[in-house]
C-alpha positions, 0 to 999 in steps of 0.5 A: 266339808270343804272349805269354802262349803264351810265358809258358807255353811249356816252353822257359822252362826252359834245358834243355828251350830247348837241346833239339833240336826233335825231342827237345822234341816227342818229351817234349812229351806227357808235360810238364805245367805245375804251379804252385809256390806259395811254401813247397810242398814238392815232395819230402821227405827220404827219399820217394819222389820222384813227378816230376821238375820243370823249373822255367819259374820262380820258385826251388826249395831243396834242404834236407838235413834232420837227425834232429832236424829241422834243416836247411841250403840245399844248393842252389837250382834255377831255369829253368836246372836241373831238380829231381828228378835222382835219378830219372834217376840211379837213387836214386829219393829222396834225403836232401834236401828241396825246398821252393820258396823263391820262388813260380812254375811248373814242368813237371813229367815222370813217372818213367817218361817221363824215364827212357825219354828218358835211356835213349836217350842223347841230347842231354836225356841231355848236358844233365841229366848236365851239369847234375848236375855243374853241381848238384855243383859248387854243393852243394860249393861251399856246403859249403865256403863255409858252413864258411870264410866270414863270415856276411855272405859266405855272405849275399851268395852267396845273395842273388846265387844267388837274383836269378840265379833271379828276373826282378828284383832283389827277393827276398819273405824273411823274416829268419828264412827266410834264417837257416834256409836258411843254418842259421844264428841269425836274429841273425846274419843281422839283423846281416849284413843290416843292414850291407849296407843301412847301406852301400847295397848292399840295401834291407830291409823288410817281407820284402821285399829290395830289392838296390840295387848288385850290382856291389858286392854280388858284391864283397863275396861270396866266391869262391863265387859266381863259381865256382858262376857261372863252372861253371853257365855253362860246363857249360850253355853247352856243353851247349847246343852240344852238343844244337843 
C-alpha cells in the first residue's frame, strides 16, 4: 500500500485496524471518508445524530451544553474511538456536543449500516461496547477530576489527552478555546500555562503550543490521565485480541 493509499485507508482508525478482514469488507461499502475542519460541529445537543463518525484523524470534543449556553469538555475522541455511539446504543441524541477541536478527517457510517453491524454481534459488536466503557471511564474521570484537582493539574491531563490524538507534539489552541473546553476563566488558564512554560515544560505562542518535556508533564498531571491512559489501553488492546 502507498502512501498516500495508506493515509486514506479505514484502517487509520484503531477500531476499524482491529476488525477481522472479512468484517472490515462487509462495512466497507457503507464507509465514506469526510474531512473535519477545525470548529465544525458534527452533532448538537439534543439533535439527532445523522452518522457515526471513525476518526482517521485529528481530535473531536464532546461538550455538554448548559441551558444558558455554557459548556464543559466531557471527553476527546480521536483514531482510537469513534463519535456517535449513542446510535448503536439506542438513544439516537444525547445532551452533548461534538465540535472538532483539532482539524482531520474521519469515516463516517450511516445509522442503519452500523446498526445492522452491531446487530450481528460480532467482533465490531466487541470493540464499540469496549470502547464505550473506555469513553465512560474518560467522561467520569473528568468529572472527578475537574471537581478535586488545581487548575494546572486538569491543564496538563488535557494537553497529554490531546498529544495522545495528534502525530506531534504540538497542539493549534487558543487560550480562550482551552478555557472554554475546561469550563474555566481564561485568566486561570493564562496563569497555569504560563507556569508550565516558565518551567520549560511547554512553549506557548501565537496559538500554538509547543509540549517541550512530556515526561515531566505527565508528572505534574493528576492520577487522571494515567488511569484514563491505563483503561483505554487496556480495554482496546484486548479488544484487538478478541477480534483477530
Amino acid at each position: 500500500m502507498g502512501a498516500m493509499s495508506a493515509r486514506r485507508s479505514p484502517k487509520q482508525n484503531r477500531l476499524l485496524a482491529a476488525l477481522p478482514a472479512t468484517d472490515l469488507l462487509r462495512l466497507l461499502p457503507h464507509l465514506e471518508r469526510v474531512l473535519l475542519p477545525l470548529g465544525a460541529v458534527i452533532y448538537e445537543s439534543g439533535g439527532e445524530q445523522a452518522h457515526v463518525y471513525f476518526p482517521a484523524s485529528g481530535i473531536v470534543s464532546l461538550l455538554y451544553v448548559m441551558k444558558d449556553g455554557a459548556a464543559a469538555e466531557i471527553a476527546v475522541v480521536g483514531n482510537e474511538g469513534v463519535v456517535g455511539i449513542a446510535l448503536f446504543m439506542g438513544g439516537q441524541t444525547t445532551p452533548s456536543r461534538a465540535v472538532v477541536q483539532s482539524a482531520g478527517s474521519a469515516w463516517r457510517v450511516e445509522p442503519a449500516a452500523i446498526k445492522a453491524e452491531f446487530a450481528r454481534g460480532g467482533a465490531l459488536q466487541r470493540l464499540l461496547l469496549r470502547y464505550t466503557q473506555a469513553l465512560i471511564t474518560q467522561m467520569t474521570q473528568t468529572a472527578v477530576c475537574n471537581r478535586h484537582h488545581l487548575l494546572e493539574q486538569q491543564l496538563c491531563r488535557w494537553l497529554l489527552l490531546s498529544l495522545d490524538r495528534l502525530p506531534s507534539n504540538q497542539l493549534v489552541m487558543t487560550q480562550q478555546l482551552i478555557a472554554n473546553m475546561l469550563g474555566v476563566r481564561r485568566e486561570g488558564v493564562t496563569e497555569a500555562a504560563g507556569r508550565l512554560q516558565a518551567d520549560g515544560l511547554i512553549d506557548y505562542s501565537r496559538g500554538r503550543i509547543n509540549v517541550l518535556d512530556r515526561g515531566r508533564l505527565e508528572k505534574r498531571a493528576c492520577e487522571c490521565y494515567a488511569v484514563v491512559r491505563l483503561e483505554s489501553d487496556r480495554l482496546l488492546e484486548r479488544g484487538a485480541t478478541l477480534s483477530a
